[in-house]
C-alpha positions in Angstrom: 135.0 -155.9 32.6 135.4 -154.6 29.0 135.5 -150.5 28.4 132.7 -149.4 25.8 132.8 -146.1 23.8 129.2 -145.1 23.2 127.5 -142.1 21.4 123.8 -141.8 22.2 121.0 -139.4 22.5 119.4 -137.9 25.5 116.0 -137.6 26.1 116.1 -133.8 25.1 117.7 -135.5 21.5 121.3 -133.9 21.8 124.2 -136.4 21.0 126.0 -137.6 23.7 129.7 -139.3 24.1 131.5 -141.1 26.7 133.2 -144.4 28.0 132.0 -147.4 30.8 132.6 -150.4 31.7 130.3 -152.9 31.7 130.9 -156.9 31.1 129.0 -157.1 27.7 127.4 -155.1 24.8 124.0 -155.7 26.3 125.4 -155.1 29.7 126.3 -151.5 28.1 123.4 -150.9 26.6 121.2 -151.7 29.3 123.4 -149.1 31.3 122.9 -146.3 29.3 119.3 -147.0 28.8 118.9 -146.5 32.8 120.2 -143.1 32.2 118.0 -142.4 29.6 120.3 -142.7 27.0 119.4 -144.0 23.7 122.8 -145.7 22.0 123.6 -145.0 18.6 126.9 -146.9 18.9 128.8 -148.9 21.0 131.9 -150.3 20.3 134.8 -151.7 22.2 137.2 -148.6 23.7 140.2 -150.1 22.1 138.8 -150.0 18.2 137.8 -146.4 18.7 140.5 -145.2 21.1 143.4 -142.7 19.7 146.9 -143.6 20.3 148.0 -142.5 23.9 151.0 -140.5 21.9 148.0 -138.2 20.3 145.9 -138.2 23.0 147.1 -134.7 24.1 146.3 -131.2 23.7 148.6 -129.1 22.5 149.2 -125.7 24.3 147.4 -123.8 21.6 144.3 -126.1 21.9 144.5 -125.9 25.6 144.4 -122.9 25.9 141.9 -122.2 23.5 139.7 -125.1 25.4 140.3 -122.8 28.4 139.0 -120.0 26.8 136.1 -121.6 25.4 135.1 -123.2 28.8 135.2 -119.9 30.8 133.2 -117.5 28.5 130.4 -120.4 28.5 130.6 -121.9 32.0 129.7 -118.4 33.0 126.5 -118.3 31.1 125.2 -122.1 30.9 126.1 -125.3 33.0 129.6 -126.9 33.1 128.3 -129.9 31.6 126.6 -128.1 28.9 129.4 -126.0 27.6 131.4 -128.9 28.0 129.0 -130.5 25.4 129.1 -127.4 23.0 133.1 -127.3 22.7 133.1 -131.1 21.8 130.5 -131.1 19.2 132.2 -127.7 17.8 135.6 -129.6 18.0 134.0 -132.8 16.5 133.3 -130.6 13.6 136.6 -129.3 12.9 137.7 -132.9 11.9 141.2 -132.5 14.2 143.6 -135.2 14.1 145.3 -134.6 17.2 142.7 -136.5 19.6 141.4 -133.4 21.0 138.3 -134.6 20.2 138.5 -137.6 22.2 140.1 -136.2 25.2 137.3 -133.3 25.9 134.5 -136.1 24.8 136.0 -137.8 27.5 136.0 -135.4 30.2 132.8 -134.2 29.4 131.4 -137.9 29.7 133.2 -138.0 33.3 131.1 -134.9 33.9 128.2 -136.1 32.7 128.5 -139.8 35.0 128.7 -137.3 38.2 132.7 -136.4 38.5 133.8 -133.1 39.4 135.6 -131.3 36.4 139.1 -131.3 38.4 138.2 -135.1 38.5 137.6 -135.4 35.0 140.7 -133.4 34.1 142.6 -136.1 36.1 141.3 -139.1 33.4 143.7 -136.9 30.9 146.7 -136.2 32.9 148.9 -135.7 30.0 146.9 -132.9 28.7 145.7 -131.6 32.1 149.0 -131.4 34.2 148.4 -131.4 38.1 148.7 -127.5 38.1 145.9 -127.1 35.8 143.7 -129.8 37.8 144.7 -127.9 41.2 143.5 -124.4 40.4 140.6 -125.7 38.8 139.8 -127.8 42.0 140.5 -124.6 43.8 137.7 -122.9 41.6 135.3 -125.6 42.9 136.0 -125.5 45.4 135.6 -121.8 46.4 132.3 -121.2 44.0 134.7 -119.2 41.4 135.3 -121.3 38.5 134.3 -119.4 35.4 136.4 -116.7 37.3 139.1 -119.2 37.6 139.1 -120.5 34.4 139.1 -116.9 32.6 142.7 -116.0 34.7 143.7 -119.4 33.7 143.3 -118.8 29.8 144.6 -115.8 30.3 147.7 -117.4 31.6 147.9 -119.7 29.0 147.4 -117.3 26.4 149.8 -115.4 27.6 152.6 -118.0 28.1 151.7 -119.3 24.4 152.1 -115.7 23.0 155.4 -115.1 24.7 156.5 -118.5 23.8 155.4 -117.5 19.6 157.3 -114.3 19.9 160.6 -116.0 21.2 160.0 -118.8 18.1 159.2 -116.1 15.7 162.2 -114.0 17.1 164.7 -116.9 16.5 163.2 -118.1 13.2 165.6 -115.5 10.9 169.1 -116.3 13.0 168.5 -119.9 12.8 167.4 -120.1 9.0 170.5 -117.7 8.5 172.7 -120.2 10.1 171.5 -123.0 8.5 171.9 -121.1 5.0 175.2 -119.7 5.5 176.5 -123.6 6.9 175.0 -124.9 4.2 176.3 -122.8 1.3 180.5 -123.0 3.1 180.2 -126.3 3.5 178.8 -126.7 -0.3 182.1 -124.8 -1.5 184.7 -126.5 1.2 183.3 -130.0 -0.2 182.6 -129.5 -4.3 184.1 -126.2 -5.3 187.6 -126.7 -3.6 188.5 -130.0 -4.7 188.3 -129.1 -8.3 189.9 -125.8 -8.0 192.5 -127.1 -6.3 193.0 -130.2 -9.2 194.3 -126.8 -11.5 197.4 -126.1 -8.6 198.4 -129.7 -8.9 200.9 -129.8 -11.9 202.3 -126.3 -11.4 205.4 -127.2 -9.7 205.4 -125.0 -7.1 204.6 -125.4 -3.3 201.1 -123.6 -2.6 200.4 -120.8 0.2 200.0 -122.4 3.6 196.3 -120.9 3.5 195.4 -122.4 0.8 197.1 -126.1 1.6 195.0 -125.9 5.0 191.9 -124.9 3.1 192.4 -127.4 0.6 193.3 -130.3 3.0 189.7 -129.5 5.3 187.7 -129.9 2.0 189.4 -133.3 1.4 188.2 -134.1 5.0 185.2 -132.4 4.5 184.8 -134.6 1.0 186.1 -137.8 2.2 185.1 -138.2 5.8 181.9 -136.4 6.3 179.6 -139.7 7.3 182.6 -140.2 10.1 181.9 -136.1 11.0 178.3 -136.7 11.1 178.6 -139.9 13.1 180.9 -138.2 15.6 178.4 -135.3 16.0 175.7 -137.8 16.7 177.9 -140.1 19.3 178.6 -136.5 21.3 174.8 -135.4 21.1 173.7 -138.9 22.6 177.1 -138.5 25.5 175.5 -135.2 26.1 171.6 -136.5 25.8 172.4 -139.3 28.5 174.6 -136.7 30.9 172.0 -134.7 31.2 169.7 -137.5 31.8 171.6 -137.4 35.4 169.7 -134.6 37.8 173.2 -133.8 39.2 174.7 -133.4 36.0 171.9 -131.7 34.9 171.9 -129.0 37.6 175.5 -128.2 37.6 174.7 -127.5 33.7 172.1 -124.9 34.4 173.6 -123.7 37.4 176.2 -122.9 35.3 174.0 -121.6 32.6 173.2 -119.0 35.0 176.4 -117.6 35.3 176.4 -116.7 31.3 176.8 -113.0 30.8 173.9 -112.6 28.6 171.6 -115.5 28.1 172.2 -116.3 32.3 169.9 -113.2 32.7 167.4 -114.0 30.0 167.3 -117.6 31.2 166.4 -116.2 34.9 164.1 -113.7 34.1 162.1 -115.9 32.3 161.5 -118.8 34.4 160.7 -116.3 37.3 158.4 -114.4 35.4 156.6 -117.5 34.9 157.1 -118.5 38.2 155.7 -115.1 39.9 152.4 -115.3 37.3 151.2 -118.8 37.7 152.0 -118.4 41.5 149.9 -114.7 41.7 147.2 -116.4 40.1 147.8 -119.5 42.7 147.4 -117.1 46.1 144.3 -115.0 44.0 142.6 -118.5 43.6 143.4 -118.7 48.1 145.7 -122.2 47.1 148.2 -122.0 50.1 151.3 -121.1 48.8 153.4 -124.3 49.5 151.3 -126.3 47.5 151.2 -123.6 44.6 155.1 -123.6 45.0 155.3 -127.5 44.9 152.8 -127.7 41.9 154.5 -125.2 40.1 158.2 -126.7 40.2 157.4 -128.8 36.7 156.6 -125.8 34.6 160.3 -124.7 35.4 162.8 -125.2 33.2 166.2 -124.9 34.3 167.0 -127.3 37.2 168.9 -125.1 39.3 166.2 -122.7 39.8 163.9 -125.8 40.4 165.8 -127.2 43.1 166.1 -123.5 45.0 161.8 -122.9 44.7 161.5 -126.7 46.4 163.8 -125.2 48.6 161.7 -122.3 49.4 158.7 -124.5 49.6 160.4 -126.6 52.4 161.0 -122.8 54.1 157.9 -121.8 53.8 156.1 -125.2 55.6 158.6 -124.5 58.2 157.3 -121.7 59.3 159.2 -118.8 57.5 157.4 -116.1 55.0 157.9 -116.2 51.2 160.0 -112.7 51.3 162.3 -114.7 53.5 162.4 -117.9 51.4 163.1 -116.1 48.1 165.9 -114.5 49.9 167.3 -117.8 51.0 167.2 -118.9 47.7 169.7 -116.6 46.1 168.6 -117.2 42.9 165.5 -115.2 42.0 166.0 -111.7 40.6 166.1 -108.4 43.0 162.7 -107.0 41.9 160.2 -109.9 42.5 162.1 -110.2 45.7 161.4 -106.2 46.6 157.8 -106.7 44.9 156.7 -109.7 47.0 157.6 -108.3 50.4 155.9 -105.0 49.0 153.0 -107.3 48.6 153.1 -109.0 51.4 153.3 -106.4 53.6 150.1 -104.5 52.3 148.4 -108.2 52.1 148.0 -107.9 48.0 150.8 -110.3 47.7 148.7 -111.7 44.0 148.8 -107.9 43.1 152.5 -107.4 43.1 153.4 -110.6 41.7 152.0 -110.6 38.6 153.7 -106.6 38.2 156.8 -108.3 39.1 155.8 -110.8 36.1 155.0 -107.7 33.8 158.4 -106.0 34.8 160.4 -108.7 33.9 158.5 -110.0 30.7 158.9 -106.7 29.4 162.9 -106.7 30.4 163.3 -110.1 28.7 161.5 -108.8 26.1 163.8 -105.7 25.8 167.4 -107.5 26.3 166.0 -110.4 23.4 165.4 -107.7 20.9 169.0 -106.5 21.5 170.7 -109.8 21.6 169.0 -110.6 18.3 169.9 -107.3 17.2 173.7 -107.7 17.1 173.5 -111.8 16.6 172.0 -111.5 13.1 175.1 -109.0 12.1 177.6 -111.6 13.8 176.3 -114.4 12.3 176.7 -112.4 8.6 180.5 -111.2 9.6 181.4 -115.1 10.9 180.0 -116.2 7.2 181.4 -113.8 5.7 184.3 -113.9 7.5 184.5 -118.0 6.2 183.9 -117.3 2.4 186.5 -114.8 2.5 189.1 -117.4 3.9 188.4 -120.0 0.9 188.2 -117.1 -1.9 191.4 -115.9 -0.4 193.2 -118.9 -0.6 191.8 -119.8 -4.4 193.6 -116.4 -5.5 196.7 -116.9 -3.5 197.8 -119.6 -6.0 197.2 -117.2 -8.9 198.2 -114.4 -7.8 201.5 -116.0 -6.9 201.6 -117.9 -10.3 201.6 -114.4 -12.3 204.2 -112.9 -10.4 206.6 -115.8 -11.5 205.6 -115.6 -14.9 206.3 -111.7 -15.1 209.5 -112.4 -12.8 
């Protein structure tokens, strides 16, 4: 049977969108008359379909959908505010196929399917995390409750995720600049200074024959340089394509004086918010550990919460599995046995996430605080070097003519 993509109106004259199957035109049609549908077009799924590659929200749009959904799911029915955000999202004219992918989970809706159900027709914009606690939400009677905590969540993941961007948006276009402007005098300003020592007759400064003889490399062999770069970024690409590899590299990430810490206290403050929200929403814990492991980035922390999950289905509490795993910081461990103890285990891990957002927060600002300065004195540091050995020459080509 052939897949349709129909718009139509309903008997109460609203437009409608959605997708079936049905072995002909006049099959389709037929089927959507029986539902009191009145087609306004039909066309094959394939000449109306968006490329897979676009067919994905991005974590803005998702979590404004979120949003959306919650504030009007709590006032009209799912299907209706479903109807309202893609009409309103019709009328933005996107190009990213957000259109397409709520039009298509609100026609699921609309055929009968649960919302978690629907979601699953678009995993790679509704990851099984997402699907789960809004399954859990069904189930229980409390999704528009759901739903607000889970915009909430993704609102607050995207704004730590801008302020880390925004944060690291000077350094890098300082790095860039400064690379940029030494490599510009090692390759073109060099060479031709350097023509001017050639006929003096005497040997030049070692500084300024090494300086000289890097621009020549620079100058001569820089499509060899790039090509080498790009030969060690695809070595390093396809060993850490290997989990093992992989692991040992953020395991030893870990370990880093500086970024180790930020690199852990990030991933568990993610960890401890979408799992508070997971035990609020009465998901049992191993499944909201197990469902949580892809949002994790670093694979040694990834590999120690599947541990804990394996704990915790044998029998042992999540104080005691966090423990085991070695791996988590000292304060969500002290806050989730807190929490557990007085049974408002949802409480205390999401003020274990607040702790150590703002600490991230706090030890970012001070790394970016003395890396801009480095990054200047390194530069610096370079230009002086070639300017250094430009005078060199000079200065030792007056002293022999006043000798």
């Amino acid at each position: 049977m052939a897949e349709w993509a129909w718009a139509a109106l309903d008997a109460a004259g609203q437009p409608r969108r959605g997708r079936l199957s049905a072995a002909s035109r006049e099959a389709a049609r037929a089927a959507l008359l029986g539902r009191k549908l009145f087609p306004t077009s039909l066309e094959p799924a394939a000449a109306s379909a968006v490329p897979t590659a676009r067919r994905r929200l991005k974590p803005a749009t998702l979590a404004l959908f979120t949003r959306q959904l919650a504030t009007l799911a709590a006032v009209v029915p799912l299907e209706e505010a479903l109807r309202t955000i893609r009409i309103q999202t019709e009328g933005e004219a996107r190009r990213d196929g957000a259109a397409d992918v709520i039009a298509s989970v609100h026609a699921a809706v609309v055929e009968g399917r649960r919302l978690s159900d629907a979601l699953a027709l678009e995993p790679a914009s509704f990851p099984p995390l997402y699907r789960a606690m809004v399954a859990a939400g069904e189930g229980a009677g409390t999704l528009p409750g759901l739903l607000e905590r889970l915009a909430a969540l993704l609102e607050r993941q995207a704004e730590l995720r801008g302020k880390l961007q925004a944060a690291l948006a000077y350094p890098a276009a300082l790095t860039v600049v400064a690379t940029l402007a030494v490599t510009a005098l090692m390759a073109f300003v060099v060479p031709r200074i350097a023509e001017q020592f050639a006929d003096i007759g005497q040997s030049l400064p070692l500084l300024t024959r090494l300086v000289v003889g890097l621009s020549h490399l620079i100058a001569g062999w820089w499509w060899l340089m790039a090509l080498a770069l790009a030969g060690a970024a695809a070595l390093a690409a396809r060993a850490l394509a290997d989990p093992a590899t992989r692991r040992r590299v953020d395991a030893r990430a870990l370990t880093l004086p500086v970024a180790g810490r930020l690199i852990r206290n990030w991933q568990a403050a993610r960890l401890a918010r979408t799992l508070a929200m997971m035990v609020a929403s009465r998901l049992p814990i191993v499944d909201g550990l197990r469902l949580t492991l892809p949002t994790i980035g670093n694979h040694e922390i990834r590999a120690r919460v599947a541990q804990m999950a394996d704990d915790i289905s044998e029998g042992a509490s999540l104080t005691a599995a966090m423990k085991r795993a070695a791996v988590l910081p000292p304060l969500l461990v002290a806050m989730a046995a807190g929490g557990e103890s007085a049974g408002r285990l949802d409480v205390m891990l999401e003020r274990g996430a607040d702790a150590l957002e703002r600490e991230h927060d706090a030890a970012t600002r001070a790394a970016l605080a003395l890396l801009e300065p480095a990054i200047i004195l390194v530069m610096g540091g370079a230009v002086a070097v070639i300017v250094l050995s430009i005078l060199l020459p000079i200065l030792q080509l007056e002293s022999l003519a006043s000798a």
